[in-house]
N, CA, C and O atoms as a printed pandas DataFrame, in Angstrom:
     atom_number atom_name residue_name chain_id  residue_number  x_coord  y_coord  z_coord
0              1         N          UNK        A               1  106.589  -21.340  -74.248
1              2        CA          UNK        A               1  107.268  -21.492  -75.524
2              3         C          UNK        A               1  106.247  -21.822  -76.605
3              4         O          UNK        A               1  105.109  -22.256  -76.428
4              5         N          UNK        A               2  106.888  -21.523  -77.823
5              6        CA          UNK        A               2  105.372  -21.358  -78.748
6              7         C          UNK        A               2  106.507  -22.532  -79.917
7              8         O          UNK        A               2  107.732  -22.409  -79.928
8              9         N          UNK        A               3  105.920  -23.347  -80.594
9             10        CA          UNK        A               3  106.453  -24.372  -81.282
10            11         C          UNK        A               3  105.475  -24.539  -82.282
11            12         O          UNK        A               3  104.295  -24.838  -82.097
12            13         N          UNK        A               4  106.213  -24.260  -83.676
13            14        CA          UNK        A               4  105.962  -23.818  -84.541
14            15         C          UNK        A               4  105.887  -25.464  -85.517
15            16         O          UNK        A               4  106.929  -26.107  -85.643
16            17         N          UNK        A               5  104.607  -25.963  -86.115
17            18        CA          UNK        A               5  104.736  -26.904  -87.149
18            19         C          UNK        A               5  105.469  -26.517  -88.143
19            20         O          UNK        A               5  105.952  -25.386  -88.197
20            21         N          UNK        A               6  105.639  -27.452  -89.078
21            22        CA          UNK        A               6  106.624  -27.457  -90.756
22            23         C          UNK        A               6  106.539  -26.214  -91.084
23            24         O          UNK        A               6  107.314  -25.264  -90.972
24            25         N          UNK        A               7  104.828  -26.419  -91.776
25            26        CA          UNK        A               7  104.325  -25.031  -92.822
26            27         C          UNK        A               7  104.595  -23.864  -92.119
27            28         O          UNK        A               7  105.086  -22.823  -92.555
28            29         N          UNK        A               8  104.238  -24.126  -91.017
29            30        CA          UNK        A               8  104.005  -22.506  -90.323
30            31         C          UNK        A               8  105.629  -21.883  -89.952
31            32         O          UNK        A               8  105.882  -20.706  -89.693
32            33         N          UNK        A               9  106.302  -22.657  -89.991
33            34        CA          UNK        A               9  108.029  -22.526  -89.727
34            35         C          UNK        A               9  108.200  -21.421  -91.336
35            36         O          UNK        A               9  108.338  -20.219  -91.562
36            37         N          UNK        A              10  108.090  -22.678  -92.144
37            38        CA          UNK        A              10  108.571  -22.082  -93.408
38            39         C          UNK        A              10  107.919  -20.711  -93.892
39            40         O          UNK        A              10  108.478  -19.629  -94.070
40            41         N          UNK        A              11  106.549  -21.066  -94.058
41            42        CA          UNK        A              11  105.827  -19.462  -94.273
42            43         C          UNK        A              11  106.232  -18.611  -93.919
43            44         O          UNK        A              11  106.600  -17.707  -94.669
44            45         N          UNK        A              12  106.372  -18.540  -91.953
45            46        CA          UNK        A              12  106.810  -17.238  -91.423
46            47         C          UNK        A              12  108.503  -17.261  -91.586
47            48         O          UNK        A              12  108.889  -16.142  -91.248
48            49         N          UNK        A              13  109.370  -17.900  -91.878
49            50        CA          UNK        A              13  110.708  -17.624  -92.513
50            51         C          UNK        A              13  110.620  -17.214  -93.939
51            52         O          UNK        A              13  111.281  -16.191  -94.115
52            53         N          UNK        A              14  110.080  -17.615  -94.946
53            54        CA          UNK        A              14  110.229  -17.083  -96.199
54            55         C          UNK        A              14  109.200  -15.826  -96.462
55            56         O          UNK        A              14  109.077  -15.398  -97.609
56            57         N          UNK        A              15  108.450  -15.236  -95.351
57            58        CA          UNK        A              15  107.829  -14.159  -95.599
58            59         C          UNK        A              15  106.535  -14.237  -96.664
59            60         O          UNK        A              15  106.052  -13.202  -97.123
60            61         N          UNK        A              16  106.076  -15.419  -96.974
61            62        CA          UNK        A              16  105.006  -15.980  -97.839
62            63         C          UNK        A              16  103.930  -14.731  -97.472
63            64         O          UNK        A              16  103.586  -14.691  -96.291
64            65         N          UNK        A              17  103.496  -13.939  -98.170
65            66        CA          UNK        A              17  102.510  -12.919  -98.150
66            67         C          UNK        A              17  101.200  -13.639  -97.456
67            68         O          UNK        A              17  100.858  -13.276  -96.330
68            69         N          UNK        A              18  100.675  -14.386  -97.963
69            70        CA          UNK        A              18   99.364  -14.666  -97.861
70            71         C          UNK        A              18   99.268  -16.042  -96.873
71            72         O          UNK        A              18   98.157  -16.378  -96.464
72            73         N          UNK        A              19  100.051  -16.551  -96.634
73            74        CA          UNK        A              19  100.063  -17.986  -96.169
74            75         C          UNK        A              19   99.511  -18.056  -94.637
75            76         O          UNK        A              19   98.595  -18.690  -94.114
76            77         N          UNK        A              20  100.456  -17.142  -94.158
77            78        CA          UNK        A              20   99.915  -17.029  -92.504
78            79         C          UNK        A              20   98.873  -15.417  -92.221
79            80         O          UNK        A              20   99.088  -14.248  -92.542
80            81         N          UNK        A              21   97.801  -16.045  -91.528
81            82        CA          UNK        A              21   96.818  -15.094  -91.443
82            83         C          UNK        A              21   98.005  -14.199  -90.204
83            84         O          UNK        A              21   98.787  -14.594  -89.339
84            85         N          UNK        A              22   97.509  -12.612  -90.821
85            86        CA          UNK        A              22   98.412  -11.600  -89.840
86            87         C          UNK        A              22   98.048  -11.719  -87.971
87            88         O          UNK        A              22   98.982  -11.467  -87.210
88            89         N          UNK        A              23   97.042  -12.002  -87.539
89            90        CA          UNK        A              23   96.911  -12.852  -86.490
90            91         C          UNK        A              23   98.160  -13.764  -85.885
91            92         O          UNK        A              23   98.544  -13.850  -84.719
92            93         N          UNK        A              24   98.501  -14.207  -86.698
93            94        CA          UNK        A              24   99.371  -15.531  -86.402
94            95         C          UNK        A              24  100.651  -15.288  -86.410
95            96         O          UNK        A              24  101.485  -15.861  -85.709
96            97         N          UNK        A              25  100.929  -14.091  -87.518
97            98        CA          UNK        A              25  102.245  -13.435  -87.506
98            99         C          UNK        A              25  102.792  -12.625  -86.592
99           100         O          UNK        A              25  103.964  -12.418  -86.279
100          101         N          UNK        A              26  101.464  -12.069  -86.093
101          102        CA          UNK        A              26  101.609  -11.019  -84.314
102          103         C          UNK        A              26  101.668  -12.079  -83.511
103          104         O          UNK        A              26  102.176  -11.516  -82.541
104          105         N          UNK        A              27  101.506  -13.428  -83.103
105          106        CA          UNK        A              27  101.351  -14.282  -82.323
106          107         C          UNK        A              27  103.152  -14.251  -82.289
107          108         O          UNK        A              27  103.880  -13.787  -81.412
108          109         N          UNK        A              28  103.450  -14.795  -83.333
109          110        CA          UNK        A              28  104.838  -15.181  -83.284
110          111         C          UNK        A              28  105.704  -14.076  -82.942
111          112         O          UNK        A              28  106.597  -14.235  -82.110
112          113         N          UNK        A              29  105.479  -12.779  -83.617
113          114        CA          UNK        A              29  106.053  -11.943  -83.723
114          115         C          UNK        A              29  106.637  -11.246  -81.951
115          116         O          UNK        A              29  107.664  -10.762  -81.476
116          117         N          UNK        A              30  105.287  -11.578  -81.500
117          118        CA          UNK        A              30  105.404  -11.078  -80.201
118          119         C          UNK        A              30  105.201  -12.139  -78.994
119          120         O          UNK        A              30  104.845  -11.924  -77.835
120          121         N          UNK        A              31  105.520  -13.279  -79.600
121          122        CA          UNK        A              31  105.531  -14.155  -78.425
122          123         C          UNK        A              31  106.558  -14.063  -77.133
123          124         O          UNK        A              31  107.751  -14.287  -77.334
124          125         N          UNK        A              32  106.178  -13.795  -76.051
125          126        CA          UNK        A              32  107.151  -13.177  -74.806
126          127         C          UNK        A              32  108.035  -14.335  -74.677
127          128         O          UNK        A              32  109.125  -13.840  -74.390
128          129         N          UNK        A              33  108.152  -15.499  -74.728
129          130        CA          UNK        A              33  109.242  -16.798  -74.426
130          131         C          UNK        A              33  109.914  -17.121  -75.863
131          132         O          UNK        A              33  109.946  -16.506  -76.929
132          133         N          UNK        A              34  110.355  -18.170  -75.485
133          134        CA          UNK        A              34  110.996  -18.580  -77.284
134          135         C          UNK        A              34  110.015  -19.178  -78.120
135          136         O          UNK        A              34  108.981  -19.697  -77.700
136          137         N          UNK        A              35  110.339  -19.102  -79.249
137          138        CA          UNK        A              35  110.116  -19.776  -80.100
138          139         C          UNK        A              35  110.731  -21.082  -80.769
139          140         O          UNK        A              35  111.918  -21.121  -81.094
140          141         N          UNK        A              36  109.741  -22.292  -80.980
141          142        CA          UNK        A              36  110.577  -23.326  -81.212
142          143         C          UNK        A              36  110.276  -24.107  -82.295
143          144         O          UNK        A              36  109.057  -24.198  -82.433
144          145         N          UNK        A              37  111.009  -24.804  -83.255
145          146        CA          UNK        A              37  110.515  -25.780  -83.956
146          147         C          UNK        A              37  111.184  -27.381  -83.225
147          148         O          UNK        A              37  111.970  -27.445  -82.281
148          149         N          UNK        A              38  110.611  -28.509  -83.968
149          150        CA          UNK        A              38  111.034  -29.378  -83.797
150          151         C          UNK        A              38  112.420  -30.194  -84.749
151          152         O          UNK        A              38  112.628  -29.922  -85.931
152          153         N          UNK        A              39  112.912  -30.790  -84.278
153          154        CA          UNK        A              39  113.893  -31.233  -85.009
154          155         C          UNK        A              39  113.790  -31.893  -86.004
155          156         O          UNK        A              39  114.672  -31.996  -86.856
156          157         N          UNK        A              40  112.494  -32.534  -86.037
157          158        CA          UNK        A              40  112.130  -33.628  -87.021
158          159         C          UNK        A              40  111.369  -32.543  -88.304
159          160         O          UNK        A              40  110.940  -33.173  -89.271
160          161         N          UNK        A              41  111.182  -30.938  -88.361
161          162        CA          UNK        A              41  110.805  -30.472  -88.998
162          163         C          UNK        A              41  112.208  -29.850  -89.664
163          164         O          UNK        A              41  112.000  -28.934  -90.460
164          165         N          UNK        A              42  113.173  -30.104  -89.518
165          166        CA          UNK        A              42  114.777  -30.230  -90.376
166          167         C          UNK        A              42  114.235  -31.408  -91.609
167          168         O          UNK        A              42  114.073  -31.255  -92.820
168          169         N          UNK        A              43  114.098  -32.269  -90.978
169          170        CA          UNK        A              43  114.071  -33.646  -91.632
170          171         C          UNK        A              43  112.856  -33.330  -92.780
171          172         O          UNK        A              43  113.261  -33.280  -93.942
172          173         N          UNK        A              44  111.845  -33.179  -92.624
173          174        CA          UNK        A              44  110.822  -32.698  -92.952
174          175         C          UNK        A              44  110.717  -31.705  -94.514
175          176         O          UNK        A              44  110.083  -31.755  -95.568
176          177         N          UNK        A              45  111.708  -30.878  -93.910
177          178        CA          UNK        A              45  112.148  -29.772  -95.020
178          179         C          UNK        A              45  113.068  -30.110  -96.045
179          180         O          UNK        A              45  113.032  -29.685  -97.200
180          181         N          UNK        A              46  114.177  -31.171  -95.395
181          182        CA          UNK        A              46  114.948  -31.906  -96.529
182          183         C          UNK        A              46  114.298  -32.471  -97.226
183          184         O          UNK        A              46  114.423  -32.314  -98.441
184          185         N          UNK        A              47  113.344  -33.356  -96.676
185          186        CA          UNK        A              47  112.577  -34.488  -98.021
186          187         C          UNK        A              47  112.252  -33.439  -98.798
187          188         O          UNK        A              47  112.779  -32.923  -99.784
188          189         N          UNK        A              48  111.338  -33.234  -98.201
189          190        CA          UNK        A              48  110.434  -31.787  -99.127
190          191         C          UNK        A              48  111.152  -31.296 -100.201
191          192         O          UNK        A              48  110.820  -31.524 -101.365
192          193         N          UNK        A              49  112.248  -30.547  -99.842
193          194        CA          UNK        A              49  113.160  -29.998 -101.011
194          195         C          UNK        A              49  113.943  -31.033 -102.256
195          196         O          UNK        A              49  114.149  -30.713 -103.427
196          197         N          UNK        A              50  114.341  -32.542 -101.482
197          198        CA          UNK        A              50  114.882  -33.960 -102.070
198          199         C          UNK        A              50  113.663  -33.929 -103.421
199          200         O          UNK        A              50  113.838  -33.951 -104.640
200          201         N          UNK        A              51  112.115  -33.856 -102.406
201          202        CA          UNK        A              51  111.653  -34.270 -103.380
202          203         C          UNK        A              51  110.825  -33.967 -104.384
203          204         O          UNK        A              51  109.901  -34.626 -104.860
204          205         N          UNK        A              52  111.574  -32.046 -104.892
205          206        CA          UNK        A              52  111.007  -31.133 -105.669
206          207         C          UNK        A              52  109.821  -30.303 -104.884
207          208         O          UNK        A              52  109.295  -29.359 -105.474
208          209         N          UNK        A              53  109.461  -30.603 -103.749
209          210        CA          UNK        A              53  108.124  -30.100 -103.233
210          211         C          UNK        A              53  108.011  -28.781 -103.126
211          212         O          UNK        A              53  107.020  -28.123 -103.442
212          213         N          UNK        A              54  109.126  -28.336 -102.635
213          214        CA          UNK        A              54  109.148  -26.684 -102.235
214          215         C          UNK        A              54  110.834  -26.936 -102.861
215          216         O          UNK        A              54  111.464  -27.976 -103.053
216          217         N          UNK        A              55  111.241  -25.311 -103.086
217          218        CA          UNK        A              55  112.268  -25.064 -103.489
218          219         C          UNK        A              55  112.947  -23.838 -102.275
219          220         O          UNK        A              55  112.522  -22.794 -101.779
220          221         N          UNK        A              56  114.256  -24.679 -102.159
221          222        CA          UNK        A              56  114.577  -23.326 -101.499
222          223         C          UNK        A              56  115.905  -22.358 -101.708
223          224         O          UNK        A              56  116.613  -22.708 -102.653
224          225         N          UNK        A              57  116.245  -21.473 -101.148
225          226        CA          UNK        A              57  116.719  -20.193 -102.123
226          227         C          UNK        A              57  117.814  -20.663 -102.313
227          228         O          UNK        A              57  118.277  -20.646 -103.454
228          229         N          UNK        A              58  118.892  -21.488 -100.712
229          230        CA          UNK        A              58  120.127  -21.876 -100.659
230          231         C          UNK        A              58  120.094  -23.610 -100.389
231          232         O          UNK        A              58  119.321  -24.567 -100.334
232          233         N          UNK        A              59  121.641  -23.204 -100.262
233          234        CA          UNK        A              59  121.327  -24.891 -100.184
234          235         C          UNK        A              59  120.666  -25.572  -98.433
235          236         O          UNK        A              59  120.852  -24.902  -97.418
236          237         N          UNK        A              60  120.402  -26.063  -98.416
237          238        CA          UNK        A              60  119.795  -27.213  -97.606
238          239         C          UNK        A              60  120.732  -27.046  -95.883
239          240         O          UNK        A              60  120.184  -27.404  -94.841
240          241         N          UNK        A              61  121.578  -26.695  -95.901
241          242        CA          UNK        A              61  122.434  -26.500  -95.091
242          243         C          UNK        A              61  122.134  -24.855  -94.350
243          244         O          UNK        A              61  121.377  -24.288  -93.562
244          245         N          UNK        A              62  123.324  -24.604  -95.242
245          246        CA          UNK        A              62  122.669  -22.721  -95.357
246          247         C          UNK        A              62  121.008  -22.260  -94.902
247          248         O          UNK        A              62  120.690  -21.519  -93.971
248          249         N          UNK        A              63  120.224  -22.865  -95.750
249          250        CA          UNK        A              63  119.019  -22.866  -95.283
250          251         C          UNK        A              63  118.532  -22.888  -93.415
251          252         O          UNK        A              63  118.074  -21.969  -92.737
252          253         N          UNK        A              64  118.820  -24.135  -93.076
253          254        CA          UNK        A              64  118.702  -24.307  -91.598
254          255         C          UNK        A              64  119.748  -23.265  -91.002
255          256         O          UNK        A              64  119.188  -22.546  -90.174
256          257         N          UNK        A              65  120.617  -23.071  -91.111
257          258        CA          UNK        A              65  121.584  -21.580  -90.238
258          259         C          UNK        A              65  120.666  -20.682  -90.578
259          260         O          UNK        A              65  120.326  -20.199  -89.498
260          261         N          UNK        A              66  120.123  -20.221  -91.330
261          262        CA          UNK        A              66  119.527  -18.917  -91.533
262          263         C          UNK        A              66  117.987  -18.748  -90.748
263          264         O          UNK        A              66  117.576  -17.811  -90.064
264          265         N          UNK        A              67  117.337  -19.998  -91.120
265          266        CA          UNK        A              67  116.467  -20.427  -90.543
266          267         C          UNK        A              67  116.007  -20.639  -89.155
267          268         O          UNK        A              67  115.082  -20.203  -88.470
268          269         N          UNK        A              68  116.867  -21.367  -89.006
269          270        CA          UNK        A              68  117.116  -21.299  -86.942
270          271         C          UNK        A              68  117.861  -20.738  -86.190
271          272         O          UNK        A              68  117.447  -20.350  -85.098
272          273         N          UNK        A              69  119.132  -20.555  -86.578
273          274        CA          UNK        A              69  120.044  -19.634  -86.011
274          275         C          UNK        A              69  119.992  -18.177  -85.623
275          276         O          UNK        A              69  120.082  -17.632  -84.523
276          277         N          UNK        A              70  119.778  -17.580  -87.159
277          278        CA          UNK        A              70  119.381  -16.268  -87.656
278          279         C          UNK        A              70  117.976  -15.984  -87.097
279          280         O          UNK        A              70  117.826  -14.805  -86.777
280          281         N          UNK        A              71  117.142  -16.609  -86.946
281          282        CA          UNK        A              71  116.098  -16.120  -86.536
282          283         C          UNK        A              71  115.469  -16.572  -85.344
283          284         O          UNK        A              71  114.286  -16.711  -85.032
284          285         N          UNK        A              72  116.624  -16.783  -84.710
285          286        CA          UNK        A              72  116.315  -17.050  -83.470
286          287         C          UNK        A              72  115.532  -18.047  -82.657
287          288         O          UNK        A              72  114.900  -17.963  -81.604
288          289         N          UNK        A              73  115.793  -19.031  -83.514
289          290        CA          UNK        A              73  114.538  -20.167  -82.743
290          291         C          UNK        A              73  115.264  -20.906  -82.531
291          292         O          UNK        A              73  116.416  -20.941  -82.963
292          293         N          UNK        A              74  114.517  -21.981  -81.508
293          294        CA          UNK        A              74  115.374  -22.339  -80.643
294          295         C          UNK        A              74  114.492  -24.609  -81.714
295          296         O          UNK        A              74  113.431  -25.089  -82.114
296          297         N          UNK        A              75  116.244  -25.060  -81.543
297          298        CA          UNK        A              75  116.003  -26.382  -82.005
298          299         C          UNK        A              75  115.404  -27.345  -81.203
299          300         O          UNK        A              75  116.277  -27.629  -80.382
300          301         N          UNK        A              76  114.351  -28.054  -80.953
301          302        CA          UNK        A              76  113.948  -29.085  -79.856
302          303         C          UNK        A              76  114.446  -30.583  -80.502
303          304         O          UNK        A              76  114.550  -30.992  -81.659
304          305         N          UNK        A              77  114.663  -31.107  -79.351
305          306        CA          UNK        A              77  115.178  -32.480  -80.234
306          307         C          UNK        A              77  113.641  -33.182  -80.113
307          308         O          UNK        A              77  112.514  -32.876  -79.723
308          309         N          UNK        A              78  114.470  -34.505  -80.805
309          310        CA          UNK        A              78  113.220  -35.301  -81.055
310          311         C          UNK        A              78  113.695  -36.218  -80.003
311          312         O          UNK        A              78  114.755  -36.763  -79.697
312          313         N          UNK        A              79  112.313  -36.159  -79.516
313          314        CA          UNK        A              79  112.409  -36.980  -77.941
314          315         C          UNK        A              79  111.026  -37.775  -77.747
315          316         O          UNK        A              79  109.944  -37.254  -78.018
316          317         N          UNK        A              80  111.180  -39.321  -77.163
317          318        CA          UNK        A              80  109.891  -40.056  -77.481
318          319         C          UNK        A              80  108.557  -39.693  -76.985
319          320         O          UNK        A              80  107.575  -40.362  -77.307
């Protein structure tokens, strides 16, 4: 399973041209198991947006369905 930090979540969901080297985008693209983020990178993305940092298209909600659901990644909880 390949588990994806914050930035690298968001980049390769919002299609950021330049952000992720194309290397990294074939990594994901073709990773044979799942793909995962962490749960605490939900949390992560709310502040962020709370606190003007990044903007995002929908709301905050919407966002994560489209985000994880829609694209197939799989949620890990936060576990100690």
């Amino acid at each position: 399973m390949m588990v994806l930090d914050t930035h690298t979540w968001l980049w390769w969901i919002q299609g950021t041209a330049d952000s992720l080297p194309s290397k990294t985008k074939a990594l994901i693209k073709h990773e044979p198991g799942p793909v995962g983020i962490a749960s605490v990178s939900c949390l992560e993305v709310a502040w962020l947006a709370k606190k003007g940092r990044i903007v995002l298209p929908v709301s905050v909600e919407d966002f994560f369905t489209k985000a994880i659901e829609q694209a197939g990644l799989v949620l890990l909880p936060l576990t100690p």
